[in-house]
N, C-alpha and C positions, 0 to 999 in steps of 0.2 A: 210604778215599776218595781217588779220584785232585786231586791239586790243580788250583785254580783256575789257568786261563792269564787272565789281565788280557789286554785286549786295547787297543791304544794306539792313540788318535782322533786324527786331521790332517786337515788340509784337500787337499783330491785337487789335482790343477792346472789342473782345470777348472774348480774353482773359484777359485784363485790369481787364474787368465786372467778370467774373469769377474769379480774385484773391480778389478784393473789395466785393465780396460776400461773400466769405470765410473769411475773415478781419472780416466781418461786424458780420457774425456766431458767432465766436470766441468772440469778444467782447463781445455781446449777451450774450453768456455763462459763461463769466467772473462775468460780471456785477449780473445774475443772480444768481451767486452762492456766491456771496458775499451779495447779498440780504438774501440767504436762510441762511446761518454764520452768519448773524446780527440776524433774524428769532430765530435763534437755540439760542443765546445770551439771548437772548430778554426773550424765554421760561425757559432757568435756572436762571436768577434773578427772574420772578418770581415765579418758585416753589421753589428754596433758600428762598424765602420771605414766602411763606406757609409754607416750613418745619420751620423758627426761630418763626414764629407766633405762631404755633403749638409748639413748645418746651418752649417757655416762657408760654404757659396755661399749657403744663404739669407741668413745674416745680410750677408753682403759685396754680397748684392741689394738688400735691407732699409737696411742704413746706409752702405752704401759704402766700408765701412771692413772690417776683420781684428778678430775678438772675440779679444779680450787687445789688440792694437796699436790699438783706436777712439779715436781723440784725444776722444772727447766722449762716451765709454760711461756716462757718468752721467745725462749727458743724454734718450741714445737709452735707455737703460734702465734708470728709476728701482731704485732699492735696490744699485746697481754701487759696488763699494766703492773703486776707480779707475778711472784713465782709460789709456790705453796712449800710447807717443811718435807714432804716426802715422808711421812710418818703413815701414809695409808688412812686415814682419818678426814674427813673435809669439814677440817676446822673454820678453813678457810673459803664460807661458804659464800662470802662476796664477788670471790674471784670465781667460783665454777660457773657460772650463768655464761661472763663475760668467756671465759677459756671455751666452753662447749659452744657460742657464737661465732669466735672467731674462728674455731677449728670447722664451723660451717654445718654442724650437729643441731643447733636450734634457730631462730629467727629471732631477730632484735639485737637490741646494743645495747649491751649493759657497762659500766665505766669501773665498774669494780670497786666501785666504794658506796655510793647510794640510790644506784638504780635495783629493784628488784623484780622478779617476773611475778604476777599477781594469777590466781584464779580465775575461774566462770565468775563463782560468787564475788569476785574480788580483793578477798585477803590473798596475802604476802605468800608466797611460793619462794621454799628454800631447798638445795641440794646442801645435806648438811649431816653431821656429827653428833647424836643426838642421843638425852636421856629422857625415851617418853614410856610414863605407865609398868616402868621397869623393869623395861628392856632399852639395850644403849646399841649404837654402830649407825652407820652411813646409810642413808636414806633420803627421801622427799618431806618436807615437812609444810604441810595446808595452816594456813592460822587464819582462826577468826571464822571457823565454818558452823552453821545452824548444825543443833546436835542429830537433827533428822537426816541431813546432807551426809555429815560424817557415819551413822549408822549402816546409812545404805552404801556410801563407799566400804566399807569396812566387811557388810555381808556379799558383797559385786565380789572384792577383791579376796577375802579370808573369812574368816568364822564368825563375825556380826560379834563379838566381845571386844568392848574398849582395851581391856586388861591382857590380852591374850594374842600370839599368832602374831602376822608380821605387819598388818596393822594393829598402832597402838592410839589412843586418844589420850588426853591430859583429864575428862572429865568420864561419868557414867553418861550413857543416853537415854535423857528421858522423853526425848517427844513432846518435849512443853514448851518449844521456841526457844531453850539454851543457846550458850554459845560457846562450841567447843574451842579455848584457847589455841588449842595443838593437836594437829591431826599428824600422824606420822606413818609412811609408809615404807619400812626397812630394805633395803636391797637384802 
């Protein structure tokens, strides 16, 4: 009997081509859809930024004062655990969250000493007193946002320059996965 030839199984290249296409899809769709979750990020800080903008004019419609700076915040809103110096400045950026809450302006309970409101992306959100990129005065201040995140808020809301306009950043944007310290958006 003549012997057996074993014959030896591979995968052709059309097939090869056909799994690396498939690979290739997938990836595509990964990538993409962590573009549009950045996207979606990007749109709730800032309409977070529009609604605290709009809640610090109501409240400065409402009592005439800056939530955190209200010289008689206990007064104008029972449960307020201080009162700010009345200096027009919100130095006193612990107490605005909780004052613009309880005047019934934002949602949540803040206690005025270590609770803060946080971001999409999850850094610390401040109504505050601030010297960012050099320019100073009362605004919203983002910490700890990707420098990509901060660019495009910054081109949505004003002139896409860290440096310039009423937003300001603490750093340049480079588009390399930075992390911009201080994002700041000036009333």
């Amino acid at each position: 009997m003549p012997p057996l030839l074993s014959r030896q199984y591979g995968f052709t290249l059309v097939e090869i081509a056909i799994v690396l296409v498939i690979i290739g899809l997938l990836l595509g769709g990964v990538l993409k859809g962590q573009s549009l979750i950045d996207s979606a990020k990007i749109k709730n800080i800032i309409q977070q930024a529009n609604a605290l903008s709009a809640a610090v004019n109501a409240y400065q419609d409402r009592f005439r004062a800056l939530p955190g700076d209200d010289a008689l915040a206990t007064s104008h809103v029972p449960g307020a655990t201080g009162n700010g110096n009345g200096d027009g400045q919100i130095t006193e950026y612990q107490l605005a969250p909780q004052h613009l809450a309880l005047a019934g302006f934002i949602t949540g309970s803040y206690n005025g000493s270590t609770d803060f409101m946080t971001s999409a992306q999850g850094g610390a959100v401040y109504i505050y007193n601030e010297v960012v990129a050099g320019r100073g005065g009362n605004g919203l201040r983002f910490d700890n946002l990707p420098d990509s995140f901060a660019e495009q808020i910054d081109s949505k809301l004003d002139d896409g320059k860290f440096d310039t306009g009423s937003v300001r950043a603490t750093g340049n944007y480079t588009n390399n996965g930075t992390t911009i310290t201080r994002t700041a958006l000036f009333f």
